[in-house]
N, C-alpha and C positions, 0 to 999 in steps of 0.2 A: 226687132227693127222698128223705128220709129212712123210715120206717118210726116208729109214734107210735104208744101202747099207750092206750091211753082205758079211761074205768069211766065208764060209765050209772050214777046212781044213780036212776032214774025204773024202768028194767027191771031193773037189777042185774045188765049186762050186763060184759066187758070184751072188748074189740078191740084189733086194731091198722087203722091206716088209711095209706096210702104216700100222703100228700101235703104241700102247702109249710107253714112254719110259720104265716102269715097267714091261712092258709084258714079256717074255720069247720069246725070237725068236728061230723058227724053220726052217733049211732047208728044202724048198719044194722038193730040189731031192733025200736028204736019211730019211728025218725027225732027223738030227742028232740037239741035240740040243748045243751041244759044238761049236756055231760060235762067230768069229773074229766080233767086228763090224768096220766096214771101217768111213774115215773121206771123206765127200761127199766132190765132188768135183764143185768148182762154176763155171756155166753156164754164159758165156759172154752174153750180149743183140744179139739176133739172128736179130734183124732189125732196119735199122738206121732210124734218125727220117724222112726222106725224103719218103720212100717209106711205112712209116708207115701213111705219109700224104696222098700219090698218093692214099694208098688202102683206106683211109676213105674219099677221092673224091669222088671216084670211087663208093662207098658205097652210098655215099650220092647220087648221078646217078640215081643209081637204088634205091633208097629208104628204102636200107636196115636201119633200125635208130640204129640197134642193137650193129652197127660198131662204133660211134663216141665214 
């Protein structure tokens, strides 16, 4: 199940909610069910490949195998 970004415009809320797309979404801060749903926004890669090598060195060090 996906992750779905919502705006309340009754509270002036926004959320996200993890459930199917059929469902009926509800705000958690008034229970209004009349929400907006938002278009998500895309996440750049938070780490380059170099220091995604360093940590699974590093990993490998200590034995962690969970890392590679």
């Amino acid at each position: 199940m996906p992750f779905y970004e919502f705006h309340c415009p009754d509270c002036v809320a926004d959320f996200e909610l993890l459930m199917r797309s059929d469902d009926t979404p509800v705000c958690p801060t008034c229970g209004s069910t009349a929400v907006n749903r938002l278009i998500s926004r895309v996440s750049p890669p938070g780490k380059s490949k170099s220091i995604m090598a360093s940590a699974r060195a590093q990993a490998k060090r200590e034995g962690h195998l969970s890392n590679f």
